[in-house]
TORKE-665014 format. One line per 5 residues: number of its first residue (from 1); their letters; for each residue x, z, y of C-alpha. Coordinates in Angstrom, 1 decimal. Example, Ala and Ser with C-alpha at 12.3 -4.5 7.8 and 13.67 -1.06 7.14 Angstrom:
1	AS	12.3,7.8,-4.5 | 13.7,7.1,-1.1;
//
This chain:
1	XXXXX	-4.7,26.3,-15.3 | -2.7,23.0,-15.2 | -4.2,20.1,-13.5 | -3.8,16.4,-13.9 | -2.7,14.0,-11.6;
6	XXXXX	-2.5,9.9,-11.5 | -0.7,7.8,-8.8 | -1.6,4.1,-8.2 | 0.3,1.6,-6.7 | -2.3,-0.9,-4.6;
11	XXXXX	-1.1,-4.5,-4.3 | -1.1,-6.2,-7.5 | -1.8,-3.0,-9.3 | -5.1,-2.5,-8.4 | -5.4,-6.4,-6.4;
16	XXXXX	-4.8,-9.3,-7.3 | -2.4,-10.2,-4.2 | -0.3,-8.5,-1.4 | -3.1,-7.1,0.7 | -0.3,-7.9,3.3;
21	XXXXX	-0.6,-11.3,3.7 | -4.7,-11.4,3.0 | -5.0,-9.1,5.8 | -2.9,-11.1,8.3 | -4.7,-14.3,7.1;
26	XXXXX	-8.0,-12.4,7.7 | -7.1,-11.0,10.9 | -4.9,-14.1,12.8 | -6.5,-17.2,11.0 | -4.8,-19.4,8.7;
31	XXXXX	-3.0,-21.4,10.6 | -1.4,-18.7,12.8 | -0.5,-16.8,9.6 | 1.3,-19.9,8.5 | 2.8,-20.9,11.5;
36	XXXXX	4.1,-17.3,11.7 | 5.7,-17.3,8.7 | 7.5,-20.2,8.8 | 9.0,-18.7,12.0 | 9.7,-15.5,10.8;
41	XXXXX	11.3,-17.5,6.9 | 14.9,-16.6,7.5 | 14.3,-12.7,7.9 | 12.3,-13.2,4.5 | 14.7,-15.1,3.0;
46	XXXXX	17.4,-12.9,4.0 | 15.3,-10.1,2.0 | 14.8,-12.1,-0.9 | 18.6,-12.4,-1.3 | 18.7,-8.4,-0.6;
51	XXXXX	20.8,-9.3,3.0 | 18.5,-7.2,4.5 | 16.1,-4.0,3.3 | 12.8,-4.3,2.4 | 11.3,-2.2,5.9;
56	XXXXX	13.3,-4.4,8.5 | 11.5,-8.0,7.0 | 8.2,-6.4,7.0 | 8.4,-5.0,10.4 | 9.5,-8.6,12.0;
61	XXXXX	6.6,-10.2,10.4 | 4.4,-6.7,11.7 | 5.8,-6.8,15.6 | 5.3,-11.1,15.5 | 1.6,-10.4,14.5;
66	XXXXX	1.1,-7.0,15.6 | 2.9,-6.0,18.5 | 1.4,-4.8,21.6 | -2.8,-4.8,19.8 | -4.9,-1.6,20.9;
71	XXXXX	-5.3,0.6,17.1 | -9.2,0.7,17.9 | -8.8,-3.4,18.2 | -6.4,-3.4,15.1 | -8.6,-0.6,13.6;
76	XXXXX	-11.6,-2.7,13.5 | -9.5,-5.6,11.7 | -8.9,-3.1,9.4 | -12.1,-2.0,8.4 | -13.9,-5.2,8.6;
81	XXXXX	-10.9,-6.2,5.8 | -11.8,-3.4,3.8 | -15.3,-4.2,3.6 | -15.4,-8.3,3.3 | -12.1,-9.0,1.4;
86	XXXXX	-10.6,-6.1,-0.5 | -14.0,-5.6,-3.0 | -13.2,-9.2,-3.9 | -9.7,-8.7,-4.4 | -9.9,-5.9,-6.9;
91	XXXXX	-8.8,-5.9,-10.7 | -11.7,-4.2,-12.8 | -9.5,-2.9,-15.4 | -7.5,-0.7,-12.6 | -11.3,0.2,-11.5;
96	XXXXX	-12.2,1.5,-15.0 | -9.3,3.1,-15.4 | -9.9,5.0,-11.8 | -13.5,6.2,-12.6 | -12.6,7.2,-16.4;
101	XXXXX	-9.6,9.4,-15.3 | -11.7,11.0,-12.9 | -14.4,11.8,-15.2 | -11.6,13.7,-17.1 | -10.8,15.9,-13.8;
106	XXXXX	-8.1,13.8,-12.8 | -7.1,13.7,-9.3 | -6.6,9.9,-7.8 | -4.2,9.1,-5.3 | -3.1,5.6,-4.3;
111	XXXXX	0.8,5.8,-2.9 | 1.1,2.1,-0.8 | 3.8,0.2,0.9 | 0.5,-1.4,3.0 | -0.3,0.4,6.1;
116	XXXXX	-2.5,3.1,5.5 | -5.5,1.4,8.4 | -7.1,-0.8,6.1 | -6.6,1.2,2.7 | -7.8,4.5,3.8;
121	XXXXX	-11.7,3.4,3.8 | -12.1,1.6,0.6 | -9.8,5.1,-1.1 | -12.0,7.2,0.6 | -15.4,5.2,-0.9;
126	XXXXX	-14.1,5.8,-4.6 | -12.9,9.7,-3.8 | -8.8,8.8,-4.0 | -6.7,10.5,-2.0 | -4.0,8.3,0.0;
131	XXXXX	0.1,7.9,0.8 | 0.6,4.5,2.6 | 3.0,2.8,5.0 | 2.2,4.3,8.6 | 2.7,2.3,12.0;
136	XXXXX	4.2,3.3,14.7 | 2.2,3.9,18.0 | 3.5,3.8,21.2 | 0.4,4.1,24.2 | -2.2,3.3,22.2;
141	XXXXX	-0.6,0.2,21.0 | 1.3,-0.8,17.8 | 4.9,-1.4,18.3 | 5.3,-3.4,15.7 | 7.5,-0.6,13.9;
146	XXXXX	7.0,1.6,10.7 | 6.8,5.0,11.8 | 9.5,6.7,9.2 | 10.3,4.8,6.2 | 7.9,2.0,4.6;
151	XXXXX	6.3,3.7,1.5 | 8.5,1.8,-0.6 | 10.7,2.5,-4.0 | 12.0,6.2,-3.8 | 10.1,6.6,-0.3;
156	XXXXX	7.1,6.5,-2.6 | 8.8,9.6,-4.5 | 9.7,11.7,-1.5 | 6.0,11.6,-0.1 | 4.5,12.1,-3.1;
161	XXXXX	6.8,15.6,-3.7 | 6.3,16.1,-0.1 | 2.3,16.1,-0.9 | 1.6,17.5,-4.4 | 3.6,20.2,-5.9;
166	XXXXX	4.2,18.5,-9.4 | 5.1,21.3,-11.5 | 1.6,22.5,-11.0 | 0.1,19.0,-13.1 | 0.4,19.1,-16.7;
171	XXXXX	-0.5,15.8,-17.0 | 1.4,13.3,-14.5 | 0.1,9.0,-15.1 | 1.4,6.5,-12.6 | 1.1,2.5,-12.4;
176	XXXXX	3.0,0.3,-10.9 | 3.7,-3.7,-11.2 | 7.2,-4.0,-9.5 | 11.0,-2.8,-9.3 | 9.5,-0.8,-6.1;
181	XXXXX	6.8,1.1,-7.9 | 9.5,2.4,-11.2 | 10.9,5.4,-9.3 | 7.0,7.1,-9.0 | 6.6,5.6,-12.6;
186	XXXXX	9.7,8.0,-13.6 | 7.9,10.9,-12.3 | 4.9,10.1,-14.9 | 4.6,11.6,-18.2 | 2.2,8.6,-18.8;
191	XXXXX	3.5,5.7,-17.0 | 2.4,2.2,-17.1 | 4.0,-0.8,-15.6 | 1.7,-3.9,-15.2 | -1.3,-2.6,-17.3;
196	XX	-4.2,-4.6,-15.7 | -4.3,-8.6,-16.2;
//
């Protein structure tokens, strides 16, 4: 019997803002996170104007905030994120939609560009399985790296085919909100691009 499947981009899908940048502002402060950025413009900028991929400006801003912290010190960031700021951050439409295609038999999973740390709880609490972003360890430590590619674009395709074997789901839905999420939309047979105000 054919199953049915639905994939879910996380920031701005299902949030309201780059988890990203909430997380760092959660976890260094405001000003830091400010001051950091500023530092750390031209690498942005130089991504904006596509000089430079996607993974290398997000693992500058990572190592300059990032670098060299424990994972059980990071870890605890993480999960204190998940439970203070991401239940405010949701969109209600994307959580109706979640719990309605599950009560159909749908299986959930949420394919992120965020690091997987402070996703993986709050996907767990509503039964979604999970593809993120994953950092790069060295000792114990973060390096400040993305271990692999960042979960990003066609990345996204290649671990969710290296996951799920899609000829197996009859019924494929995927939402995205950006130029990053339409190759996973083009796996859907129900795609939706920006579907929650």
């Amino acid at each position: 019997m054919k199953k049915g499947i639905a994939f879910f981009d996380f920031d701005g899908t299902i949030t309201t803002k780059d988890t990203l940048l909430e997380f760092i502002k959660y976890s260094r402060g405001a000003l830091p996170f400010y001051a950091g950025f500023l530092l750390k413009s031209p690498y942005l900028i130089a991504y904006k104007l596509k000089l430079i991929p996607n993974q290398t400006a997000k693992e500058k801003v990572l190592a300059y905030f990032f670098k060299g912290m424990a994972l059980d010190e990071f870890q605890l960031k993480c999960d204190g994120f998940a439970n203070e700021i991401i239940p405010g951050l949701l969109r209600q439409g994307a959580l109706g939609e979640i719990r309605e295609l599950q009560q159909k038999g749908i299986d959930v999973v949420i394919v992120s560009a965020s690091p997987e740390n402070w996703i993986r709880q709050w996907a767990s609490s509503i039964n979604a399985s999970l593809i993120a972003t994953r950092l790069e360890l060295k000792n114990g430590q973060l390096t400040g790296n993305i271990l692999d590619k960042n979960c990003h674009g066609e990345e996204k395709v290649r671990r969710i085919r290296e996951t799920y074997p899609l000829s197996e789901y009859e019924n494929i839905y995927a939402y995205g909100d950006s130029s990053g999420d339409k190759p996973m939309l083009s796996l859907a047979k129900y795609p939706h691009y920006k579907p929650f105000r």
